[in-house]
VOPAGU-2260 file (C-alpha; in pm, 1 decimal, decimal comma):
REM VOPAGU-2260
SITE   aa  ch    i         X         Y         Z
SITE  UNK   A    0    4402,0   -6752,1    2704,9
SITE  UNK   A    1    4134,4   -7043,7    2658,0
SITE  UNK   A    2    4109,1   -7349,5    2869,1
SITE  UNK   A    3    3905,1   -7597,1    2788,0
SITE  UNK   A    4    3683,9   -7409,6    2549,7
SITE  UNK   A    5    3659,6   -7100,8    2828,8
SITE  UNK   A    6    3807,9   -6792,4    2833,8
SITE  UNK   A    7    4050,7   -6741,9    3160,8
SITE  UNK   A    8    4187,8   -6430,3    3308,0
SITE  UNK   A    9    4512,2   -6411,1    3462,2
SITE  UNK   A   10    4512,7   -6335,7    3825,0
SITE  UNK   A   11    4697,1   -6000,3    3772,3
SITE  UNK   A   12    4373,1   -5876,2    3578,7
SITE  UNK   A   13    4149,7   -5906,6    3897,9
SITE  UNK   A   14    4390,1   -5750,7    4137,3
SITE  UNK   A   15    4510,0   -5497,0    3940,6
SITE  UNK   A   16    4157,1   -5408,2    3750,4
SITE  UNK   A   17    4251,7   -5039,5    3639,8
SITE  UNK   A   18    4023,8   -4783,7    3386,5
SITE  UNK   A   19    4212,0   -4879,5    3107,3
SITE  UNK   A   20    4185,7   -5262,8    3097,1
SITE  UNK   A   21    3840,0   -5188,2    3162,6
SITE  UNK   A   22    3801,0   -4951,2    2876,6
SITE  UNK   A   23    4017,4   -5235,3    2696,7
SITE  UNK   A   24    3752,4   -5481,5    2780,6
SITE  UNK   A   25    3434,9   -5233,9    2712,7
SITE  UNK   A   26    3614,5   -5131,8    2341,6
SITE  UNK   A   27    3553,1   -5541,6    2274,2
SITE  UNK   A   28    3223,9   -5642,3    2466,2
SITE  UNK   A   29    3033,5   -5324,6    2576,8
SITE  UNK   A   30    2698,2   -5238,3    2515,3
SITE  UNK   A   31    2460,2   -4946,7    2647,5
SITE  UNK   A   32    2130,6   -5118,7    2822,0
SITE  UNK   A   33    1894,3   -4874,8    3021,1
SITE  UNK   A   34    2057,5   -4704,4    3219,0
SITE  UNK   A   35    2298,2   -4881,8    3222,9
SITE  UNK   A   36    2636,7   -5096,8    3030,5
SITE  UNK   A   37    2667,8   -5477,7    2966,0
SITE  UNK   A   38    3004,1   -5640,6    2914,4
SITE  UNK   A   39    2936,8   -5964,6    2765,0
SITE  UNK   A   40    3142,1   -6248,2    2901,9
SITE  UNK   A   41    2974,5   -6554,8    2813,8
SITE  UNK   A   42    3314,3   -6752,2    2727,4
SITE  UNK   A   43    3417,8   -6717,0    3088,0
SITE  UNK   A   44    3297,1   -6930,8    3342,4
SITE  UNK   A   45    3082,8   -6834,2    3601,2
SITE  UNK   A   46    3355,6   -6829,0    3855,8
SITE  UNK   A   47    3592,6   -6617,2    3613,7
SITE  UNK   A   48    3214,1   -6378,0    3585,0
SITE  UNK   A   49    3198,4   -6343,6    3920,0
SITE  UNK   A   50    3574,0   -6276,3    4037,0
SITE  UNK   A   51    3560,0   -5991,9    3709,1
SITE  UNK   A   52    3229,0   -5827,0    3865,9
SITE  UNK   A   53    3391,6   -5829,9    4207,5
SITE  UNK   A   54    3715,9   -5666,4    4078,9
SITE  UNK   A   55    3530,2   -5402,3    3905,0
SITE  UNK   A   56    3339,7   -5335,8    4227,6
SITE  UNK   A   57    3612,7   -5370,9    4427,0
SITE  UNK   A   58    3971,3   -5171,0    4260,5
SITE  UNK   A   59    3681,1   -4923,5    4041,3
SITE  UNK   A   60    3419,7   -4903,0    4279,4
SITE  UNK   A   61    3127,7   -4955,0    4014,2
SITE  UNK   A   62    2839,5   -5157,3    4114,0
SITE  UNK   A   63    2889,3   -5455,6    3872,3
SITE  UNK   A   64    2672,5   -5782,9    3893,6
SITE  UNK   A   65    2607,2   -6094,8    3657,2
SITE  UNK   A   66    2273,3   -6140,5    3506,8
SITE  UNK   A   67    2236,7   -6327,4    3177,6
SITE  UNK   A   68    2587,0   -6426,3    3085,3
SITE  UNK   A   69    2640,8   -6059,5    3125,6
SITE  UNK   A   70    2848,6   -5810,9    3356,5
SITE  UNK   A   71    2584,9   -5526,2    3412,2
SITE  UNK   A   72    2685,2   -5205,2    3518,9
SITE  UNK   A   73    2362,9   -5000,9    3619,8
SITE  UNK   A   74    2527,1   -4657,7    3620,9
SITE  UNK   A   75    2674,6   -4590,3    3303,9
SITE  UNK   A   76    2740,1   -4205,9    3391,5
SITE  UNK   A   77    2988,6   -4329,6    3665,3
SITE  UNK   A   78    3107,7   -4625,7    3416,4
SITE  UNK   A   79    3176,4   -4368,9    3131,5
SITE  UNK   A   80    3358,3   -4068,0    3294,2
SITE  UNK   A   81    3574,7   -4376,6    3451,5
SITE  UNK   A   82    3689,6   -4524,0    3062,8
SITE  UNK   A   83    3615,0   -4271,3    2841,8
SITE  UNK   A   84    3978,9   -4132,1    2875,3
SITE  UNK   A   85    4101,9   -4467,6    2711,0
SITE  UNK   A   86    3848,6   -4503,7    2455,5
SITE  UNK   A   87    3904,7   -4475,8    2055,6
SITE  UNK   A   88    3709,4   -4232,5    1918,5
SITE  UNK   A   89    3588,9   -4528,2    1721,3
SITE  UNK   A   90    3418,9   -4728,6    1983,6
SITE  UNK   A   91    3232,1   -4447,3    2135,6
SITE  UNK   A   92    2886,0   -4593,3    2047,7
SITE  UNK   A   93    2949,5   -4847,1    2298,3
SITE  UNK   A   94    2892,6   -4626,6    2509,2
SITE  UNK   A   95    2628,7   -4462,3    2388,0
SITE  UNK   A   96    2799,5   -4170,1    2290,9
């Protein structure tokens, strides 16, 4: 859902962050970087950013932190084993696989 030109996440997502809406997420926005994954979420605000990171941190415990209009994820071993399950076969460059 968009308001006012921003994406917006329903309040459901960030208490009930599970593997597959991440993979969900990942299939759409995901790239490998270092050692790491991005998520890009530059149509969210900075305040949707931030509650996202903390949800991942908090229901998937995966360090998860904003830099650049980006969720990074520096340990894409950990962020992998956690989504691959819900991947398509399609979309596993993403991840580097």
């Amino acid at each position: 859902m968009f308001i006012n030109g921003k994406r917006v996440i329903s309040q459901y997502v960030f208490t009930n962050m599970s593997p597959p809406m991440l993979a969900f997420l990942a299939m759409q926005n995901a790239h490998t970087h270092g050692p790491g994954v991005r998520l890009s979420v530059g149509l969210f605000s900075l305040d949707e950013s931030a509650k996202l990171a903390l949800s991942i941190t908090k229901n998937l415990q995966l360090e998860c932190r904003i830099s650049g209009g980006k969720l990074y994820i520096p340990n894409r071993t950990a962020f992998v084993a956690i989504i691959k399950p819900f991947f398509h076969p399609s979309q596993l460059y993403r991840l580097g696989l």
